[in-house]
Each structure stands twice: as structure tokens, then as C-alpha cells.
C-alpha positions as CSV (number, residue, x, y, z in Angstrom):
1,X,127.0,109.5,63.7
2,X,129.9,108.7,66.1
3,X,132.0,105.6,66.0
4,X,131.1,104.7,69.0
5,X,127.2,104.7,68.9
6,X,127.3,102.2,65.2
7,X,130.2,100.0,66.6
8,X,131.4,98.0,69.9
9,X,132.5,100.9,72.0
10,X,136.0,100.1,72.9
11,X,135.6,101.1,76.8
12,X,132.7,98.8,77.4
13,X,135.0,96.2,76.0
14,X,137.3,96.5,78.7
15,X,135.6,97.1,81.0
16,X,133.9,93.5,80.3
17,X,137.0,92.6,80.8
18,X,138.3,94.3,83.9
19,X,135.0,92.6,85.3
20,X,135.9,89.0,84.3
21,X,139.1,89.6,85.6
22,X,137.9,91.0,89.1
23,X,135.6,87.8,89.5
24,X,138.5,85.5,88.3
25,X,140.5,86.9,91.4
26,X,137.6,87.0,93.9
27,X,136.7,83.4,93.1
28,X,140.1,82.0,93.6
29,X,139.9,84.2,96.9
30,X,136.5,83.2,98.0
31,X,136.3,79.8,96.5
32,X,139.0,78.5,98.6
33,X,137.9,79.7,101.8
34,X,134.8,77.9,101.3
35,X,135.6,75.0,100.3
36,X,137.9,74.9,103.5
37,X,134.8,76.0,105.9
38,X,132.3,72.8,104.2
39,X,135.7,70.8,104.6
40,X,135.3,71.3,108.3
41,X,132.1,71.0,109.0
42,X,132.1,67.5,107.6
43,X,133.9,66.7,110.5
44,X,136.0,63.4,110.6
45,X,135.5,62.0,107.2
46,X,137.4,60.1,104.9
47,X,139.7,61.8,102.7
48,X,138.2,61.0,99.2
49,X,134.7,62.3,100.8
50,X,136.7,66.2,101.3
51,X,138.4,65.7,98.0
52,X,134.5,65.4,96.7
53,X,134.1,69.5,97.6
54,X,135.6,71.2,95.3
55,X,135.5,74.9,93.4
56,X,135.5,76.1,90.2
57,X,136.2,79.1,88.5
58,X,134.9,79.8,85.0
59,X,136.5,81.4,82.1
60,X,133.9,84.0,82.6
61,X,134.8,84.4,86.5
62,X,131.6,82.7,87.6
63,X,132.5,80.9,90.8
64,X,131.2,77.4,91.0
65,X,130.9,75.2,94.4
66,X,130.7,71.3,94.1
67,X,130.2,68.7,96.5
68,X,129.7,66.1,94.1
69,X,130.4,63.1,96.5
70,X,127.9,60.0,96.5
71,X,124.8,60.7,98.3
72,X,125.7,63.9,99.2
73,X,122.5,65.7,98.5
74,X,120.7,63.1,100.8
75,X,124.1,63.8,103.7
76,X,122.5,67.6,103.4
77,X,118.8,66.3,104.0
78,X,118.5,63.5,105.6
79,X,116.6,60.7,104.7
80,X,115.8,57.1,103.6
81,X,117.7,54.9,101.2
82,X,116.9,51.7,99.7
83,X,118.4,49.1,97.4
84,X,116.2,49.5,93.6
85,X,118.0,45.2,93.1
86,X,117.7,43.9,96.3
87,X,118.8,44.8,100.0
88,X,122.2,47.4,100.9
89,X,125.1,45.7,102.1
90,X,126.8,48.2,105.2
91,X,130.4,47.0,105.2
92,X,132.0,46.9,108.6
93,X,134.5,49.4,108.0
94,X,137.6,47.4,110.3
95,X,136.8,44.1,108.4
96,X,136.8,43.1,104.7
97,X,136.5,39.7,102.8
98,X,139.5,38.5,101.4
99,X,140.6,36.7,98.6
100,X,139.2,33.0,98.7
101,X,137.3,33.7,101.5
102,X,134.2,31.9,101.5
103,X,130.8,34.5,102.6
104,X,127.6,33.7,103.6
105,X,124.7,35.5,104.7
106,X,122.7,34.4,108.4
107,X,119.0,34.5,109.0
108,X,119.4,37.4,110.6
109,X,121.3,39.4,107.4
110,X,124.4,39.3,109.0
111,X,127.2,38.8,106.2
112,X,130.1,36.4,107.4
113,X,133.3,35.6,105.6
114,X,135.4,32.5,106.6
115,X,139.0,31.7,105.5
116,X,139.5,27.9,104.2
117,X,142.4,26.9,106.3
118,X,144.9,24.8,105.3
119,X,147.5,23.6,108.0
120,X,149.5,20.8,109.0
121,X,148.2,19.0,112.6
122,X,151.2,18.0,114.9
123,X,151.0,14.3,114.0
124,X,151.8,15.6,110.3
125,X,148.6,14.9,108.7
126,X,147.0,18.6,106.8
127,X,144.1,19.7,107.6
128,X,141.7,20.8,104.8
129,X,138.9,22.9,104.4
130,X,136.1,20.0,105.7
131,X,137.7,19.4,109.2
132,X,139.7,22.7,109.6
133,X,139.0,25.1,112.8
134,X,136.0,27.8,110.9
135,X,135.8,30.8,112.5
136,X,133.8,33.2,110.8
137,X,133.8,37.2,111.1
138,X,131.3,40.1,110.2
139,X,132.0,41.5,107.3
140,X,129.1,43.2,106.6
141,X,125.0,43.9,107.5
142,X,122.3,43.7,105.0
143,X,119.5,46.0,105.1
144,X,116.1,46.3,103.0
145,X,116.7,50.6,104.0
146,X,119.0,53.0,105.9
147,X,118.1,56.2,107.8
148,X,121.2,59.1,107.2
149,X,120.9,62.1,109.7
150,X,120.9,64.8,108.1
151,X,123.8,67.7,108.6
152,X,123.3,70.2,110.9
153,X,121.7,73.6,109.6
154,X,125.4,75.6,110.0
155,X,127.1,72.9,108.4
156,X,125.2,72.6,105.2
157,X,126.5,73.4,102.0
158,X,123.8,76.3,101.8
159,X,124.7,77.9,104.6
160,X,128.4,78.1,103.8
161,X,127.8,79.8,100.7
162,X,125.7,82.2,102.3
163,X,128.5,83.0,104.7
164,X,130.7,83.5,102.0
165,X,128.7,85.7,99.6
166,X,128.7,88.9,100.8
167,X,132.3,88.7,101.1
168,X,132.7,87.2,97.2
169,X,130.4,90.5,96.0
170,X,132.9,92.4,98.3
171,X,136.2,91.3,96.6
172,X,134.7,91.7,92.8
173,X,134.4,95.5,94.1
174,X,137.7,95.6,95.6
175,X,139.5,94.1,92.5
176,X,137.4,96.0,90.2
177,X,138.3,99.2,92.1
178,X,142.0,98.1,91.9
179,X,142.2,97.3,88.1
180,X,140.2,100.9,87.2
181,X,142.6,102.8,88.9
């Protein structure tokens, strides 16, 4: 018997690896590309939300996609979230509380922060926290649940990778054609 029917056939072996390395390069290729086009169709969002999407190449080549942001599978969707301890506080996104800010919450669920004042009146007497000028500000909403909208069919994470595949299969080809020459 030949060598190469008993033992690992040394062309197989690279060519396992010629394959690795083709997938390697088309993922780095690919990969970025998509991540840019589900960066985009997220529209205006905040920075740590796009740094969420992210890709991955393996040792092996296998190209990975993540968008592992919170609630992002339910972004995708759509659909209805609720608090599991109690209601959902929605922050107002232009006000926050501040330190020794004093909160409460209204009838209504509105969440109101008010800053205990300190000043000194005209006739030099200081004013304290009991007769002080209150004026609170939202700060927040709570909610028992919240409807999310859910993305638009081109701009899911689905349909981006779907975009992208047959041009991933493509650039294995290419790169495997390259490194066989």
C-alpha cells in the first residue's frame, strides 16, 4: 500500500489550509462591509449601540456577525416589554437627576427631581431647603410596559447577511483560486 492511502495525505493537509486561509481573508473582506451596511440602517443611534455590531473571524475562518446590544433581538422584532420587579423607568434623554437631588414620583408616573436650594435672600438671611423656590423637572416616565417598533424588513440583521453572502462564498473562491495558483 501507498503512503498516502495508510497516512494523512500531505496535499489534503494544505489544502485545509489554503481553505482556512481563503475564508480568513474573505471574512475580514465581507465582515466589514457588513457590519458597516447594519451600522447604517440603524440610523441615528447612539454610538455604544453601533459599537454593539460587531464581526468575528475564527481561527478556522468562520465568519461570525454580532449585534449583541441590549434588546436587540426585540429592536429586530418588535414587541412588548415589561418590568419582571416592578414598572420601567424611560429616562428623558435631555434631563438627568443629579447629585442631592431630591425625586419623587406623581400620580400620574411621572418621575420628578428637585434641587434643595440653598441661597442667600437680599436682606441677608439663607434660604434653606423648607422655604426655598422648588421647581421640579421630568426626569423620567414610569411604565407597567413599552411597545418597540420593530426595524424595517431591509434593515434587519437578516437581511444584511443575506445581502452579503453570496458575495462572502464569492471571495472564498477568489482567494482560494489565488493561493492554488
Amino acid at each position: 500500500m501507498s503512503k498516502g492511502v495508510i497516512g494523512y495525505d500531505p496535499f489534503a493537509k494544505s489544502f485545509k489550509k489554503a481553505v482556512q486561509k481563503a475564508r480568513r481573508k474573505a471574512g475580514q473582506a465581507i465582515g466589514g462591509k457588513a457590519v458597516k451596511a447594519r451600522q447604517q440602517a440603524l440610523g441615528a443611534v447612539s454610538p455604544r449601540r453601533k459599537k454593539a455590531v460587531r464581526k468575528i473571524v475564527t481561527r478556522d475562518g468562520m465568519l461570525i456577525l454580532l449585534d449583541h446590544a441590549p434588546l436587540a433581538r426585540i429592536q429586530e422584532t418588535g414587541g412588548t416589554i415589561s418590568g419582571k420587579g416592578g414598572p420601567l423607568f424611560i429616562q428623558d434623554r435631555r434631563r438627568r437627576a443629579q447629585p442631592g437631588d431630591k425625586t419623587f414620583v406623581t400620580k400620574e408616573g411621572y418621575v420628578m427631581a428637585v434641587k434643595p436650594w440653598i441661597k442667600n435672600a437680599a436682606d441677608g438671611t439663607k434660604l434653606s431647603w423648607n422655604n426655598a423656590n422648588k421647581r421640579p423637572r421630568l426626569i423620567g416616565v414610569l411604565k407597567s410596559s413599552v411597545y418597540i417598533k420593530p426595524h424595517p424588513a431591509s434593515a434587519r440583521f437578516e437581511a444584511i447577511v443575506d445581502r452579503f453572502l453570496p458575495e462572502y462564498y464569492a471571495e472564498i473562491d477568489r482567494n482560494l483560486y489565488k493561493d492554488l495558483r
